[in-house]
N, C-alpha and C positions, 0 to 999 in steps of 0.2 A: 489791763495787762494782768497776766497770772502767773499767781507768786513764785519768783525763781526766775521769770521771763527777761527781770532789767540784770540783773545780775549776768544772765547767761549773753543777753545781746552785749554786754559792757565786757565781757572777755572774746567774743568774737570778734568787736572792734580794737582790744590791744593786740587780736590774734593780726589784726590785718594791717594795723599799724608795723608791728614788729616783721612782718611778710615786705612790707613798702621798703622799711629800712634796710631789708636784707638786700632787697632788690638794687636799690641806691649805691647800697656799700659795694655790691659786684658787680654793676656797672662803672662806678669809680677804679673800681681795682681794675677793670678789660684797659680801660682808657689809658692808666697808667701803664700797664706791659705792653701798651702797643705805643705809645709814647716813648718810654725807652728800650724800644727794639726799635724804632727809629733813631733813634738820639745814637745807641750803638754802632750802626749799623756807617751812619754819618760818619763817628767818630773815625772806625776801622777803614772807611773811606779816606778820609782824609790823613790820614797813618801812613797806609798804602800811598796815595800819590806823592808825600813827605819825601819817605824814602827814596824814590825811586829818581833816577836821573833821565831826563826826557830825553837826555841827548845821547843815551846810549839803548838804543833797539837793535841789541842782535838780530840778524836775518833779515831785514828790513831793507830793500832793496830799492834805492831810487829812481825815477825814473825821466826823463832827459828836460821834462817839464819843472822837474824837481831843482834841478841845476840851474834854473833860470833865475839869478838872484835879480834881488832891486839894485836899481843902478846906485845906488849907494853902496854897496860893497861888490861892485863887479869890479875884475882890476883892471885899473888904465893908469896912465902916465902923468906925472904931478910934477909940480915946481915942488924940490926938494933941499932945503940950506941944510948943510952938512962939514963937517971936517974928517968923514970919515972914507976909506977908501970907494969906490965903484965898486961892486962885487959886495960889499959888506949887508946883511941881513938885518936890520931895525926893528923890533917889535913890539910896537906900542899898543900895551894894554888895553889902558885907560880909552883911545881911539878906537879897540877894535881892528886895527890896520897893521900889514906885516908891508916894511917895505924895503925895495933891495934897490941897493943904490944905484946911480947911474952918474955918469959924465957929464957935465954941463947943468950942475944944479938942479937936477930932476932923479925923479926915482917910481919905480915900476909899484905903485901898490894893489895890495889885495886885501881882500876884506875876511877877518876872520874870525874863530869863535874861540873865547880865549878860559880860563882856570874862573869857576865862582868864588865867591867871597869865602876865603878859608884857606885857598888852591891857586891862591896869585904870587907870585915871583918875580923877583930881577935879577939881572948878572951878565957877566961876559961868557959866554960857549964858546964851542968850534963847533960846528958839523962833524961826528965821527962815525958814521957810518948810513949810507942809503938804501933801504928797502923796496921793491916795486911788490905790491899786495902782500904786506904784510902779515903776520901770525898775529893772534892778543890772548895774551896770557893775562889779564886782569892782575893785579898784584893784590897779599890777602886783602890791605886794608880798605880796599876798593870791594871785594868779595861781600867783608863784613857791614859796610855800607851800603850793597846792593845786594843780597845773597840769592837773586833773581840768575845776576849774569852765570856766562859759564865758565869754567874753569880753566878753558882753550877753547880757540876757535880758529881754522887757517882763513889763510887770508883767502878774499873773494869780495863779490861787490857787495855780499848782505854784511860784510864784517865793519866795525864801528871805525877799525881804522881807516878804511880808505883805502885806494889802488898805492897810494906811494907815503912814505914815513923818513923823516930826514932826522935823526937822533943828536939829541943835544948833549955835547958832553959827555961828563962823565952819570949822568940823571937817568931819572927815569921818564924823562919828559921827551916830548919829539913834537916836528912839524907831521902833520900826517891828515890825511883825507878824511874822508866823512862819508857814511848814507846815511847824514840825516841831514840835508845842505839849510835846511830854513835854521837851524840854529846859528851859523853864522852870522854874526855883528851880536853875538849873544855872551853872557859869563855864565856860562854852564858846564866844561870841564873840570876834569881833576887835578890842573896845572898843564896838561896840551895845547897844543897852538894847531887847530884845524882851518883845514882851505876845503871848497869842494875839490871833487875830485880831478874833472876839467883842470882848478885852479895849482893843488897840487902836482900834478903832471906836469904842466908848464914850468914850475916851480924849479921842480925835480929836475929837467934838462938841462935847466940853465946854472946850477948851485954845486959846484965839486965840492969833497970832503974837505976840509980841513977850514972851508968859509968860517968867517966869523960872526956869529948872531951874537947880537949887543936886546937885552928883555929889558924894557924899561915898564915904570906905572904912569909915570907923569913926564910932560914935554921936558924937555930941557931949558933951562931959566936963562 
């Protein structure tokens, strides 16, 4: 070897050494921004569906396949024990079931989608007022929980209320229809009490104003 030769080969070896590690360090660094540009991306995925209430899709229009609930919440005719009048409106939470009394220890129920956890209620109502295709004006603090929905919408089949709305009291809660019927036997409103819209209808013919709805959580002891 000639003099100068080990020297000069011994820096072109730390020249490639230090080229390797460059190499290492900026394949480390890709891996990382693509690692969390996924991790973000998940994150902001899961945010989004947080927010949002599944059981409220403006425009979203059912279709008659849609209406065909499980026979667990389709309405029929029950043995129902009671002290309260015939005509009287019962809505048991905790069951998922709205039922209107009937004569002879029986009562007509229906299956239905009631307030989630945050948005559950009891108490004595009256009926004060019945709507067929209702308006929805979302109220703010629904807004600011959803800032998706809109600000109004008339009524019609894409609208979240439903063809019919039975108003509870003096609240801002009501019995009222649905397009989106698979939520039913669900706790995913914001304190409403939904039927499909079939079920509502039926509902609606049979329930004059001033009926009494009795909201309970739990059976009675």
């Amino acid at each position: 070897m000639e003099p100068g030769q080990d020297g000069a080969a011994s820096g072109a070896g730390t020249r490639r050494d230090t080229h390797q590690q460059g190499n290492i360090a900026m394949t480390l660094l890709r891996l990382f921004c693509i690692q969390f540009t996924l991790l973000a991306g998940l994150a902001g995925s899961q945010a989004l569906a947080q927010g949002r209430d599944p059981g409220d899709q403006p425009g979203h229009i059912p279709n008659a396949g849609d209406e065909q609930l499980d026979p667990k919440w389709q309405k029929t005719v029950v043995f129902y024990r009671t002290a309260e009048a015939p005509g009287t409106i019962i809505v048991q939470s905790n069951e998922r079931y709205l039922y209107v009394v009937q004569p002879g220890g029986r009562a007509l129920r229906y299956g239905i989608g009631v307030g989630r956890d945050g948005f559950q209620w009891q108490g004595l109502v009256k009926i004060t007022r019945k709507t067929e295709w209702p308006d929805w004006t979302p109220p703010d603090e629904m807004i600011q929980r959803q800032p998706y929905l809109p600000r109004f919408m008339a009524g019609g089949p894409g609208n979240p209320m439903g063809a019919r709305a039975l108003y509870l009291g003096a609240t801002v809660y009501r019995i009222h229809g649905t397009n989106q019927p698979h939520t039913i036997g669900s706790a995913v409103s914001s304190g409403c009490f939904r039927l499909t819209n079939p079920d509502v209808s039926d509902l609606y013919e049979r329930i004059p104003v001033g009926t009494k709805v009795i909201i309970r959580q739990r059976p009675e002891v």
